[in-house]
BAZATI-273835 format. One record per residue (C-alpha): x, y, z; chain; residue in three letters; residue number from 1. Coordinates in steps of 0.05 Angstrom, whole numbers, plus 5000, padded with zeros to 4 digits. Layout:
+------+------+------+--------+--------+-----+
|    x |    y |    z | chaine | residu | num |
+------+------+------+--------+--------+-----+
|    X |    Y |    Z |      A |    ALA | NUM |
...
+------+------+------+--------+--------+-----+
END
This chain:
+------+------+------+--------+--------+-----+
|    x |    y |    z | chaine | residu | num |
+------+------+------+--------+--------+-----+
| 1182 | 6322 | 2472 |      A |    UNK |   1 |
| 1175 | 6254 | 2428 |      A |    UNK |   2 |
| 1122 | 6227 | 2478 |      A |    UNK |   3 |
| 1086 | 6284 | 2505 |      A |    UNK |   4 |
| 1017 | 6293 | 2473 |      A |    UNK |   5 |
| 1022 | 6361 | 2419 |      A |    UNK |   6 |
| 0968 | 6392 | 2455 |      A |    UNK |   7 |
| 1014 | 6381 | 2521 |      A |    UNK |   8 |
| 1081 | 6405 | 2486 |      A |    UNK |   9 |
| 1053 | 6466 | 2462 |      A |    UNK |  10 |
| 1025 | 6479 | 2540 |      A |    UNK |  11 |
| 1097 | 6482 | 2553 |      A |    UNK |  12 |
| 1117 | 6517 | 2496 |      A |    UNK |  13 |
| 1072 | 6581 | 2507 |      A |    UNK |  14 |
| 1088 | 6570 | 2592 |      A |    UNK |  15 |
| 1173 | 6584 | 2567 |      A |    UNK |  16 |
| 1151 | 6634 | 2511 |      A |    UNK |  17 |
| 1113 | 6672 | 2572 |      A |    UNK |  18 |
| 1169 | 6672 | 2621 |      A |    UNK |  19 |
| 1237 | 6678 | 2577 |      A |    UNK |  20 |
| 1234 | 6735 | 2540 |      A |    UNK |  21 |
| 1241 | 6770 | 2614 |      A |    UNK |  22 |
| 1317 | 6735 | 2623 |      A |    UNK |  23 |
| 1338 | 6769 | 2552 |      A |    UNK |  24 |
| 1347 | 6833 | 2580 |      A |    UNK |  25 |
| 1407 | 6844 | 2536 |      A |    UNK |  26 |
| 1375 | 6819 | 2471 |      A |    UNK |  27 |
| 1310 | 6864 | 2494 |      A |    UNK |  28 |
| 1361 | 6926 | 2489 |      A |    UNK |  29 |
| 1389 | 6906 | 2419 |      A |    UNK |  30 |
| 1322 | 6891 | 2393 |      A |    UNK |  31 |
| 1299 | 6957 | 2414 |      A |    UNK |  32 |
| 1358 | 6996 | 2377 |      A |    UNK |  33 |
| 1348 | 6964 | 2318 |      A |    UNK |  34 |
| 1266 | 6986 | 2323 |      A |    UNK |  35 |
| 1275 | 7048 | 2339 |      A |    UNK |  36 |
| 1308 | 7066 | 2267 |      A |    UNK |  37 |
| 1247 | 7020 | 2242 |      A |    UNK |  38 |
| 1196 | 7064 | 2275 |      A |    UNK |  39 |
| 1233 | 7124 | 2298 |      A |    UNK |  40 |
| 1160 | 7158 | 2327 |      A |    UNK |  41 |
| 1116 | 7106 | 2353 |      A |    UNK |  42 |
| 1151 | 7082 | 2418 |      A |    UNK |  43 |
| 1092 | 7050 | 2427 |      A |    UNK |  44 |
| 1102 | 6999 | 2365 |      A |    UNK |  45 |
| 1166 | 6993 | 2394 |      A |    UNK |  46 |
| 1148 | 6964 | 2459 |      A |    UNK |  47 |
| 1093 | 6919 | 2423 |      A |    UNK |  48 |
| 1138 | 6884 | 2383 |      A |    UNK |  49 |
| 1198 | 6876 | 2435 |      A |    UNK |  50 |
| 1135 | 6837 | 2484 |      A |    UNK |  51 |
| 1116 | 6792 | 2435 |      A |    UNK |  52 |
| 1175 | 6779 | 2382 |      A |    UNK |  53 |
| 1222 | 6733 | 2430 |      A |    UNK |  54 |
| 1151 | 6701 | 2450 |      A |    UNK |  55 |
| 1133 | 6679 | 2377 |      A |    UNK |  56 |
| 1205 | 6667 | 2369 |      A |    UNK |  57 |
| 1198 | 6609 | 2422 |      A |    UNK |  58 |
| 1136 | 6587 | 2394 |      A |    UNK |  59 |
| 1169 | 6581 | 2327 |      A |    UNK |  60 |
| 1208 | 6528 | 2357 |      A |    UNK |  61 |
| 1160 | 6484 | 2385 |      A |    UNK |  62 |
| 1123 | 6495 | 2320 |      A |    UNK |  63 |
| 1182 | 6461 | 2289 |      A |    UNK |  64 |
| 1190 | 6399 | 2329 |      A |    UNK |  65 |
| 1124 | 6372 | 2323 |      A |    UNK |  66 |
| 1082 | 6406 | 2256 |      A |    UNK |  67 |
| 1110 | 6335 | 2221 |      A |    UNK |  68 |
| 1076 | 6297 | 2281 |      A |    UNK |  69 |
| 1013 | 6345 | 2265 |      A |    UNK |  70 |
| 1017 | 6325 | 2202 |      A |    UNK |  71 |
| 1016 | 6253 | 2207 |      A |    UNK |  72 |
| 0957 | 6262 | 2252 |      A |    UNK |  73 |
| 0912 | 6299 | 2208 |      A |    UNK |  74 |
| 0950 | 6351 | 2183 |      A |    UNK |  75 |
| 0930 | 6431 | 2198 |      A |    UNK |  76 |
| 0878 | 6446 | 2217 |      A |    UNK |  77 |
| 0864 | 6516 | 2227 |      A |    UNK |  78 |
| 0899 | 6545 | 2173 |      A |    UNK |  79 |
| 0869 | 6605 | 2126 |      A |    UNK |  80 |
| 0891 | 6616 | 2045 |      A |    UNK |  81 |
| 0888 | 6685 | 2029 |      A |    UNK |  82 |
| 0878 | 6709 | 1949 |      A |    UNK |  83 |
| 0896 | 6632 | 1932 |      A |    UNK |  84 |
| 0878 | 6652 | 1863 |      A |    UNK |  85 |
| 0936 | 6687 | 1856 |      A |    UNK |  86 |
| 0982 | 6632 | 1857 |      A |    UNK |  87 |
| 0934 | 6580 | 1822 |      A |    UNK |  88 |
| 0918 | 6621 | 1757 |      A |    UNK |  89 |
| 0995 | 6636 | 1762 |      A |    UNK |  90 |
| 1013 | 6567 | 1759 |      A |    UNK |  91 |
| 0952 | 6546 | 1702 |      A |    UNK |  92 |
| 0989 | 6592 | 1651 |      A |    UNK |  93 |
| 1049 | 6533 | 1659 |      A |    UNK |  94 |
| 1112 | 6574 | 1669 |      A |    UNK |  95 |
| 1122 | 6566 | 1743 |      A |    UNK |  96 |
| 1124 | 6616 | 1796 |      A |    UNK |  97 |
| 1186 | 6638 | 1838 |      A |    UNK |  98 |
| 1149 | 6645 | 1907 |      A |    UNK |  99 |
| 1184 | 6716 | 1943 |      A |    UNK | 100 |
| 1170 | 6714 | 2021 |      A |    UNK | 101 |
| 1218 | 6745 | 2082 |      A |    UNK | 102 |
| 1233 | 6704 | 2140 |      A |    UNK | 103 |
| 1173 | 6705 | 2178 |      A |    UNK | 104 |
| 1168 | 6652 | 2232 |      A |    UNK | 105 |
| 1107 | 6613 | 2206 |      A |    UNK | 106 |
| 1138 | 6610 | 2132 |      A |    UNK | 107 |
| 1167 | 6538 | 2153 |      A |    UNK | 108 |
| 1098 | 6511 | 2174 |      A |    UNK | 109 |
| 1074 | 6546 | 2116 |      A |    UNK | 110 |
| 1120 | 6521 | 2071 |      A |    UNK | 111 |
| 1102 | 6442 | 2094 |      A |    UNK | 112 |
| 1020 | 6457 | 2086 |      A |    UNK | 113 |
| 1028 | 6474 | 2019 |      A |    UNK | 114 |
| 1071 | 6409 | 1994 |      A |    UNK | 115 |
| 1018 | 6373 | 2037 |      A |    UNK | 116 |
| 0962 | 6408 | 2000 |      A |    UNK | 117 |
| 0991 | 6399 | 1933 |      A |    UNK | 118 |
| 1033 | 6455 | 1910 |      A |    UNK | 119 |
| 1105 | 6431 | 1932 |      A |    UNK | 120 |
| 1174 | 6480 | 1920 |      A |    UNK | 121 |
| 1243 | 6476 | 1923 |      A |    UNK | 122 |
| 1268 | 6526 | 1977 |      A |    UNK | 123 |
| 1342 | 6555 | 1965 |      A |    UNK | 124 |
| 1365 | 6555 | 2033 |      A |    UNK | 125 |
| 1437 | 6573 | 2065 |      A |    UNK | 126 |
| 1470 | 6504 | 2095 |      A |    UNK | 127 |
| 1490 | 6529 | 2149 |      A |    UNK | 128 |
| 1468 | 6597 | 2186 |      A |    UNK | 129 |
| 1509 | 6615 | 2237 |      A |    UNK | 130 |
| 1481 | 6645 | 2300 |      A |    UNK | 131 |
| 1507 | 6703 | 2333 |      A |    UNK | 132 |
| 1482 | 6698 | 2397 |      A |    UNK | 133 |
| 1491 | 6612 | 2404 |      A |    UNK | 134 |
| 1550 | 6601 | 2458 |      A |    UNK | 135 |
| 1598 | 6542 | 2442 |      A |    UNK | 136 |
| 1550 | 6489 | 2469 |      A |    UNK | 137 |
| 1496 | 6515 | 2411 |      A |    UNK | 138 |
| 1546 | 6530 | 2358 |      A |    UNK | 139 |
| 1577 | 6450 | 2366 |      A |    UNK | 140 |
| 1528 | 6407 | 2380 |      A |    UNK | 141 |
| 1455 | 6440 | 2390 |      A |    UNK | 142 |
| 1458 | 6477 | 2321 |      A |    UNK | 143 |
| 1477 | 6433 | 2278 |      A |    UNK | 144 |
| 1419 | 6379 | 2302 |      A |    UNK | 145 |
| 1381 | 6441 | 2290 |      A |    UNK | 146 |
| 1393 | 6451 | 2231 |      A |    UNK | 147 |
| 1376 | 6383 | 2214 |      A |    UNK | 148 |
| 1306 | 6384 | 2242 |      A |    UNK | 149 |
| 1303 | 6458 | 2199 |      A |    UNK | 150 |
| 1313 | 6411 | 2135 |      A |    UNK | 151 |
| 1263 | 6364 | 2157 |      A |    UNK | 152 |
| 1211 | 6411 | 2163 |      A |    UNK | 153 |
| 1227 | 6453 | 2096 |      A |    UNK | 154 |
| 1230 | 6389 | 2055 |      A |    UNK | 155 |
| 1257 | 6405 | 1985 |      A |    UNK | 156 |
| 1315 | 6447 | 1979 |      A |    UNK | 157 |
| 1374 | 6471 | 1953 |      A |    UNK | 158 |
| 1441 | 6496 | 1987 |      A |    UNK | 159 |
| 1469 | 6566 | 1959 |      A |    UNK | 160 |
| 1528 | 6531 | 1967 |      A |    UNK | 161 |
| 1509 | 6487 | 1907 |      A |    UNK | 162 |
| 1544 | 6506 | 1845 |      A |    UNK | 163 |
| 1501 | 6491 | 1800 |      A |    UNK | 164 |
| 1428 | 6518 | 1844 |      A |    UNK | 165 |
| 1412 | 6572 | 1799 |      A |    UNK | 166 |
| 1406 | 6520 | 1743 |      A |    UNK | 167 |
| 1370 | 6466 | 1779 |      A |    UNK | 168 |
| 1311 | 6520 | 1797 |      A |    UNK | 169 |
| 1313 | 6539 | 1728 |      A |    UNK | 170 |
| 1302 | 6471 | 1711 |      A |    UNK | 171 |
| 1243 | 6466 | 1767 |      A |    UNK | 172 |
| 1213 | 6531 | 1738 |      A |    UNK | 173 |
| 1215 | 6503 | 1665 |      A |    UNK | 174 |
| 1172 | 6448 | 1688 |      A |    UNK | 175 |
| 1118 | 6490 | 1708 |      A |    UNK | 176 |
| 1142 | 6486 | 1789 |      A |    UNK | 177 |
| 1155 | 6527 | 1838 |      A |    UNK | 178 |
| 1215 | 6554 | 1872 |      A |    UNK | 179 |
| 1209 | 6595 | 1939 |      A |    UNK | 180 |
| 1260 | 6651 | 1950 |      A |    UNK | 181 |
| 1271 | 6685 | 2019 |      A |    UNK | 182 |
| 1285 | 6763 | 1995 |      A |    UNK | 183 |
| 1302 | 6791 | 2051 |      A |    UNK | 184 |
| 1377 | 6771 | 2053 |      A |    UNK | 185 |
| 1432 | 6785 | 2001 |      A |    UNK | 186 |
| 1459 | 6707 | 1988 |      A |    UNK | 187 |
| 1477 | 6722 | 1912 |      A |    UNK | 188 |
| 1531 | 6757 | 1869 |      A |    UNK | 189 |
| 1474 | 6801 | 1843 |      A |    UNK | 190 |
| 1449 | 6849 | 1901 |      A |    UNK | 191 |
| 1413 | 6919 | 1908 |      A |    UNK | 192 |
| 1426 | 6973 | 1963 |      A |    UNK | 193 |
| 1359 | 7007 | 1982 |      A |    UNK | 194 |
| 1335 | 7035 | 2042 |      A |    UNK | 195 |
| 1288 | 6982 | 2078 |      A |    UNK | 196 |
| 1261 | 6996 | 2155 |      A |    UNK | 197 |
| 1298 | 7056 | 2163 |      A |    UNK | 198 |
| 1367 | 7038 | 2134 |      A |    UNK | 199 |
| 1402 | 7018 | 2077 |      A |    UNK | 200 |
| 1401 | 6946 | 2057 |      A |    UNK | 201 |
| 1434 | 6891 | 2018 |      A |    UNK | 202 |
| 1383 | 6847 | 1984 |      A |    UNK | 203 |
| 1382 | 6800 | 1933 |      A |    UNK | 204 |
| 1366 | 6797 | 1859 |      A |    UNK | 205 |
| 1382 | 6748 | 1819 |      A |    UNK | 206 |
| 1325 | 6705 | 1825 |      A |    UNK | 207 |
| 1295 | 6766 | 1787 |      A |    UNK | 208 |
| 1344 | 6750 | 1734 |      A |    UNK | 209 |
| 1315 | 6676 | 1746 |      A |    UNK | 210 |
| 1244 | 6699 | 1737 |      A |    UNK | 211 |
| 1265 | 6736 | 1669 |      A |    UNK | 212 |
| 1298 | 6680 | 1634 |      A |    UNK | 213 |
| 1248 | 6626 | 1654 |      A |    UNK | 214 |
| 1182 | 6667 | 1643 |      A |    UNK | 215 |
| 1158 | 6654 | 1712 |      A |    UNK | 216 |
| 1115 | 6710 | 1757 |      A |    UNK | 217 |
| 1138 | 6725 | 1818 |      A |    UNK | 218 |
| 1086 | 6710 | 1862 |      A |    UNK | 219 |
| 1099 | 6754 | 1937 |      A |    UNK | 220 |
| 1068 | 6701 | 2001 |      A |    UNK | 221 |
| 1062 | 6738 | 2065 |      A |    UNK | 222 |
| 1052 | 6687 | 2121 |      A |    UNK | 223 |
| 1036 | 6692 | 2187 |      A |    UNK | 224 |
| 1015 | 6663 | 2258 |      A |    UNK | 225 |
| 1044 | 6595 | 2275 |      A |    UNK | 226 |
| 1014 | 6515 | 2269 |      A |    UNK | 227 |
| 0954 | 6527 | 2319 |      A |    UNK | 228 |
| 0931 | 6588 | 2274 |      A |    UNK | 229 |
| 0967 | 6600 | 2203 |      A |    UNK | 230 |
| 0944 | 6663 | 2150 |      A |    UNK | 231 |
| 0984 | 6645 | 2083 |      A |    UNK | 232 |
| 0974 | 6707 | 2032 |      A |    UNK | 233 |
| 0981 | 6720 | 1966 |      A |    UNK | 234 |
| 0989 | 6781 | 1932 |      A |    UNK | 235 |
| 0986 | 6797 | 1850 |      A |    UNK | 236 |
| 1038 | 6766 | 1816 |      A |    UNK | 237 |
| 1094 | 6805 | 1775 |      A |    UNK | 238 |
| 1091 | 6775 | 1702 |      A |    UNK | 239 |
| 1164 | 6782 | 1671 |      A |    UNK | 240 |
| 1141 | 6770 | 1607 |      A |    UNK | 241 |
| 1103 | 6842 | 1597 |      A |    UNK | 242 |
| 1178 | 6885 | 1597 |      A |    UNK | 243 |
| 1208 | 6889 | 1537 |      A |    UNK | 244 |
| 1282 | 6873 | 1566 |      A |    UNK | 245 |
| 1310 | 6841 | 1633 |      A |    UNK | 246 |
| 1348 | 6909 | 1651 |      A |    UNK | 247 |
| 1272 | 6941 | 1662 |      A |    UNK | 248 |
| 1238 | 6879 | 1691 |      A |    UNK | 249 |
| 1296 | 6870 | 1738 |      A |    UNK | 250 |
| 1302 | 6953 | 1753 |      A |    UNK | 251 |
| 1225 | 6954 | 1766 |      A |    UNK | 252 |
| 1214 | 6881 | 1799 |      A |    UNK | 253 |
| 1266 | 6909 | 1847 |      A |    UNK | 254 |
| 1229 | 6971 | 1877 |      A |    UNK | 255 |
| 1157 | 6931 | 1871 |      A |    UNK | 256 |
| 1201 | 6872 | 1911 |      A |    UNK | 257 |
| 1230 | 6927 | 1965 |      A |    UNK | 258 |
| 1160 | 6951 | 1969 |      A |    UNK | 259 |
| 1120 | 6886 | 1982 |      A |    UNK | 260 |
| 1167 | 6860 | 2028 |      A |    UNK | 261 |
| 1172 | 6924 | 2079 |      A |    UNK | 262 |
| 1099 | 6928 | 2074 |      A |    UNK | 263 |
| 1099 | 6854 | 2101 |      A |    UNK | 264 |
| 1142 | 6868 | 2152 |      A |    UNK | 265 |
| 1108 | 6921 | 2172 |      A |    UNK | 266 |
| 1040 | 6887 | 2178 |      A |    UNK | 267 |
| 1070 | 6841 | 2226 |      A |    UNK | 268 |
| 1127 | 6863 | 2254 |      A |    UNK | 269 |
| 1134 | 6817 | 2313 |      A |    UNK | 270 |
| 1141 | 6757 | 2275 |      A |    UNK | 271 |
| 1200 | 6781 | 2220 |      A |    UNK | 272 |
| 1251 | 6739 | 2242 |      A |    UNK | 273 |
| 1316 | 6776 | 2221 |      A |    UNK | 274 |
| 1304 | 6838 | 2275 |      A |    UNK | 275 |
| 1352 | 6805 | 2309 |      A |    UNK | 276 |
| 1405 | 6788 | 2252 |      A |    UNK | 277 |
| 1390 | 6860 | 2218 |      A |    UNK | 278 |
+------+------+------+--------+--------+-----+
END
C-alpha cells in the first residue's frame, strides 16, 4: 500500500468495498435488526443503508492509510465547508468551542483538514476500543497497529483513561481552543438515558458540564463523504453563557444535543459508524 500510487490504492479500495460486503452475510443480518428499530416502516431505508454502510466502512479504511500521504502531496482537494461562520465567529468571541460530532466515518479525514487549514483540536479519544467482531489474529496483533495508524491520523488527543483529561481540555478551552467531543457514546461518570434511533441510549454529558464552566459554545459538525469528496457542516452554536445556572444549560444542551445528533444520523445513515457497535 506504501508504494502504490493513491489514485491506484483507492482503485483497490472501492474494487474490495464492491465485493465484501456480500461475504458478511452474518453482519448484513445484525445490521439489519438493529435498523429495523431505527426505521421500523421504511424497509426500503433499510436495505439502502445495509448496501452501502460495510462499503463506506471499507473505504473508511483506505481513507485512513493514505489521507497523510494526500496531505503531503497537496493536501484535499475536493473538500466543501458548510456554515463555516459558525465556528469562526464562535471562536472570534475568544472562549473556545467544544466541537460535538458522532462517529461518522469521514470525521477522521475531517478532523486532519481542519488542523491543516488552521483550526487544530484536541480529540478525547478511548485508548483502546475493543472490537467485537476482530478474531484473535485482529484483537493481537492487527488492532493494536491499528490503532496506531487511528492516532496518527487524529493527531492531538487525549485518552479517557487520563486522569487528569477533563482538566487539560479545560485548559485548551481557556486558551481560546478547541476540543472535539464524539457524543454519541457514554465514556464519562456523567451520562443521560434518552431514547435515540428507536431505543434508549446512554450518552454522555459532561463535556456539557465542560462547556458551562469554561464559557465555550458547543459548536455541533456533521461530516460526511470520505477524502476523494468531504462535506464538513456546521450548525448554530449553543452559547452556555445565556442560562442563568449549569443545571438548565446542562438539562436543555442535553435534549438540543440528542436532537442534533439523531438528525445527523439520520441525514446520512450509511456512514454512522456505531450501527454496528449499537
Amino acid at each position: 500500500m506504501c508504494v502504490l500510487p493513491v489514485s491506484v490504492a483507492f482503485l483497490l479500495g472501492d474494487a474490495l468495498a464492491a465485493v465484501a460486503p456480500w461475504f458478511l452475510g452474518t453482519h448484513r443480518k445484525r445490521l439489519t435488526a438493529k435498523l429495523v428499530k431505527a426505521f421500523p416502516n421504511d424497509a426500503a431505508m433499510v436495505r439502502r443503508i445495509c448496501s452501502q454502510y460495510f462499503r463506506k466502512a471499507i473505504v473508511r479504511f483506505f481513507d485512513d492509510l493514505l489521507v497523510a500521504r494526500m496531505m503531503r502531496n497537496g493536501g484535499l482537494k475536493n473538500v466543501k465547508l458548510v456554515h463555516l461562520e459558525n465556528l469562526t465567529d464562535t471562536l472570534s468571541a475568544g472562549h473556545g468551542a467544544v466541537l460535538m460530532t458522532g462517529h461518522f466515518f469521514a470525521g477522521r479525514v475531517a478532523k486532519r483538514y481542519l488542523t491543516s487549514i488552521g483550526f487544530p483540536s484536541m480529540t478525547l479519544r478511548q485508548p483502546d476500543p475493543v472490537s467485537r467482531w476482530a478474531g484473535l489474529l485482529g484483537r493481537n496483533f492487527l488492532q493494536r497497529r491499528y490503532t496506531k495508524l487511528l492516532g496518527d491520523v487524529i493527531g492531538e488527543e487525549i485518552s479517557t483513561t487520563d486522569p487528569e483529561c477533563s482538566l487539560k481540555m479545560l485548559a485548551r478551552l481557556r486558551t481560546a481552543g478547541m476540543v472535539t467531543i464524539h457524543a454519541d457514546v457514554a465514556l464519562s461518570q456523567q451520562v443521560s438515558v434518552r431514547q435515540f434511533l428507536g431505543r434508549e441510549r446512554k450518552h454522555s454529558i459532561g463535556y456539557l458540564q465542560l462547556a458551562w464552566v469554561a464559557g465555550a459554545p458547543v459548536v455541533p459538525i456533521h461530516c460526511r463523504g470520505s477524502a476523494r469528496g468531504l462535506v464538513i457542516e456546521f450548525d448554530p452554536p449553543l452559547d452556555p453563557t445565556k442560562w442563568a445556572d449549569r443545571e438548565s444549560f446542562v438539562r436543555d444542551a442535553t435534549d438540543w444535543m440528542w436532537e442534533r445528533l439523531e438528525n445527523h444520523v439520520r441525514r446520512t445513515p450509511e456512514q454512522w459508524d456505531l450501527w454496528m457497535r449499537w
